[in-house]
C-alpha positions as CSV (number, residue, x, y, z in Angstrom):
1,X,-52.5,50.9,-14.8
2,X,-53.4,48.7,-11.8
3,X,-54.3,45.2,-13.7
4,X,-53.7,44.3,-18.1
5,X,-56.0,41.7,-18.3
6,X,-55.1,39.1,-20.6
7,X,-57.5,36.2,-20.6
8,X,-55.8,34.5,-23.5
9,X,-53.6,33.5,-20.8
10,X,-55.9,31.1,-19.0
11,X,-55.7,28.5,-21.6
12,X,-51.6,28.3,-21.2
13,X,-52.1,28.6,-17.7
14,X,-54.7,26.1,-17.3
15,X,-53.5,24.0,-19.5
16,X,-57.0,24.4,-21.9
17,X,-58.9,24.4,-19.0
18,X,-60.8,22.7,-16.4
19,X,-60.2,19.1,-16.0
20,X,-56.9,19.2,-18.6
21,X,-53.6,18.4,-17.8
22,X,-51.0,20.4,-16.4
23,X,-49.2,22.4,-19.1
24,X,-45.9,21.7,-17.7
25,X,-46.9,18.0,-17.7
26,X,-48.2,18.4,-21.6
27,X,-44.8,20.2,-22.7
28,X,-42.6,17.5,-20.4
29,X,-44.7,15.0,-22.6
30,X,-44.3,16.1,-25.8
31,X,-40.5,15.2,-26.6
32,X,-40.5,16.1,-30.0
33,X,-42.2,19.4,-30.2
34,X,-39.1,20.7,-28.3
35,X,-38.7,23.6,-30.2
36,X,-42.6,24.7,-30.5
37,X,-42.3,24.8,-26.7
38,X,-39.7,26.4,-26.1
39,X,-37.6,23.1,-24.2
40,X,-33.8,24.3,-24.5
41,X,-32.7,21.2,-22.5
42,X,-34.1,17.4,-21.4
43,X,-32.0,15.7,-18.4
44,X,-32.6,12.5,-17.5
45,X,-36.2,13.5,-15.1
46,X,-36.0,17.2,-16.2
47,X,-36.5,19.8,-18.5
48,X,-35.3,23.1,-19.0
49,X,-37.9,25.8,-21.0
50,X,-38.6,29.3,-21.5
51,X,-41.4,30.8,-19.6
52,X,-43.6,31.7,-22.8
53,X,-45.3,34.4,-20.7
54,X,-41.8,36.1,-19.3
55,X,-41.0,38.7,-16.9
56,X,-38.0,39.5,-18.8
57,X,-35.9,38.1,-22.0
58,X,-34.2,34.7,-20.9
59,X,-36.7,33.7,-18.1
60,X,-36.7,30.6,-17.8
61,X,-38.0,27.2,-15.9
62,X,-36.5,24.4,-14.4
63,X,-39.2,21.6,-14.5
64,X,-39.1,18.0,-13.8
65,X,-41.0,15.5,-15.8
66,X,-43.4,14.2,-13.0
67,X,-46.0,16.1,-11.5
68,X,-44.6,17.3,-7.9
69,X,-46.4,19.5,-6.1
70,X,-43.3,21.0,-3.9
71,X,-39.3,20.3,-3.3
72,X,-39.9,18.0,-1.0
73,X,-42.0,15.8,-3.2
74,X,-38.9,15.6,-5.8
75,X,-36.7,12.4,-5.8
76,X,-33.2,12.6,-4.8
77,X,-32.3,12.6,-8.6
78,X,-34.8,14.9,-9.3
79,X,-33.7,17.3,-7.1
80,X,-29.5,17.0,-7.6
81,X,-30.7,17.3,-11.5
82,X,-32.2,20.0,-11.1
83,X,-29.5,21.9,-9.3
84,X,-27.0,21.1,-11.4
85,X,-29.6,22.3,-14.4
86,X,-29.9,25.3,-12.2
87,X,-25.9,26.0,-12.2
88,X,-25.8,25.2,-16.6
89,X,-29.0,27.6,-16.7
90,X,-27.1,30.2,-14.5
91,X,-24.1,30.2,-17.3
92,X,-26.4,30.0,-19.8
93,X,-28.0,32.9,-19.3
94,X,-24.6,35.2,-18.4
95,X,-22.8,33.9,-21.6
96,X,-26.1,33.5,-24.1
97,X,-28.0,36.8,-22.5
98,X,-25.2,38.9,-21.8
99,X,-26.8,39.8,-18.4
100,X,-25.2,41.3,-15.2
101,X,-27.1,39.4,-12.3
102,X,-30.1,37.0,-12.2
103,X,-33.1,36.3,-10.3
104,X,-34.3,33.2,-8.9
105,X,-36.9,31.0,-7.3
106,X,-40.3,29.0,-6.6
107,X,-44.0,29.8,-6.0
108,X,-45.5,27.3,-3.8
109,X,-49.6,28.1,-4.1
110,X,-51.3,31.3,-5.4
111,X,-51.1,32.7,-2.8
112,X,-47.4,33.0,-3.7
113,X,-47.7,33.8,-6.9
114,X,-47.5,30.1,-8.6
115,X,-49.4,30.7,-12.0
116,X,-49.1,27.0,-12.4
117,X,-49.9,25.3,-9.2
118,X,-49.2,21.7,-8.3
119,X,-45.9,21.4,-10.5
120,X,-42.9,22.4,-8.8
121,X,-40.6,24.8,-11.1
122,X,-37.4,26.8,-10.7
123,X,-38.0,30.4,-12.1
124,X,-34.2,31.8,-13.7
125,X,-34.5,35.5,-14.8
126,X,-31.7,37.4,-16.4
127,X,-31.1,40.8,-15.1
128,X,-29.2,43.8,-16.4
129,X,-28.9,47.5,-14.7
130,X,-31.7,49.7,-15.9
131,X,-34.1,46.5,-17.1
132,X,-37.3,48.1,-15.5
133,X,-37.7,51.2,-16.4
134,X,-41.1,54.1,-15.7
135,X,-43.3,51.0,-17.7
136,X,-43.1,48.8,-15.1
137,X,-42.5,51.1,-11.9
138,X,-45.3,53.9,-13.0
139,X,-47.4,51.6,-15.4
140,X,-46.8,48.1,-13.9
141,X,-46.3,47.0,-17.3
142,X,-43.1,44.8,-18.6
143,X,-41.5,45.6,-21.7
144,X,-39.3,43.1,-23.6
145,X,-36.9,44.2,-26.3
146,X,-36.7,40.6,-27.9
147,X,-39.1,37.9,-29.2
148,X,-38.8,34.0,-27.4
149,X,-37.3,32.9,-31.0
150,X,-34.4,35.5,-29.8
151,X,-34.3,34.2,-26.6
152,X,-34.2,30.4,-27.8
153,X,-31.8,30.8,-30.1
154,X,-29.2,32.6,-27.8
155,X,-29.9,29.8,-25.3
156,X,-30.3,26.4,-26.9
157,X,-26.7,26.6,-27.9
158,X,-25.8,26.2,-24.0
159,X,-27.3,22.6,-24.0
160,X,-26.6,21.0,-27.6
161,X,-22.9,21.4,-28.2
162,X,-23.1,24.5,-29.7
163,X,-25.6,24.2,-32.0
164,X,-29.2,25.1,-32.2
165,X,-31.6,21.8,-33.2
């Protein structure tokens, strides 16, 4: 299988469309609908979320509040929050996944990849040994053994004291 088209995705990725605001933007705005987005964290100008459409379980964002376009946009808070976000996500993910490595990084453009363009986000994926199997090598389709509820409630207990909200 070459391409899955999915154009139920454009809405999420377009945030509903031509014209509308960046998704990123709308869930950074919408404080308390934290756990109908997926937000596992909120630090002072950033937010940490799960990517709703993810590679693999745990993947997750690093987003600030304010539309950015790249690193060098970010304020020096912005940018020493989110690496220290980047360093609680990285534990996060070993202790509430269980995983054995991690990816990481940005798209800048479409061109690299961004499906959201114009707000700059840190991409955290969980990795264990034998997560892609012939589905996503032969078929070029992912596979996820568990559900973003899963994911959220292993997770959110990493940034409340314990506890899920």
């Amino acid at each position: 299988m070459k391409r899955l088209y999915a154009p139920w995705r454009r809405e999420y990725v377009t945030g509903g469309g031509a014209g509308a605001e960046c998704v990123l933007c709308l869930i950074g705005s919408e404080a308390g609908s934290d756990r109908e987005n997926y937000v596992l964290h909120r630090e002072g100008p950033v937010f940490v979320v799960l990517n709703r459409y993810p590679y693999i379980n745990g993947h997750l964002m690093i987003v600030p509040l304010r539309h950015v376009p790249d690193l060098s946009g970010l304020s020096s808070e912005e940018s020493e929050t989110m690496m220290s976000l980047m360093a609680r996500c990285e534990g996060a993910l070993a202790k509430g996944m269980g995983c054995m490595g991690m990816n990481g990084g940005w798209n800048l453009g479409s061109c690299a990849g961004a499906g959201i363009e114009g707000h700059i986000h840190v991409h955290m994926l969980p990795r264990w040994s034998g997560d892609t199997n012939f589905m996503s090598t032969v078929g070029s389709t992912r596979v996820l053994s568990a559900s973003l509820d899963d994911s959220y409630s292993r997770l959110v207990p990493f940034f409340n004291g314990g506890k899920e909200e």
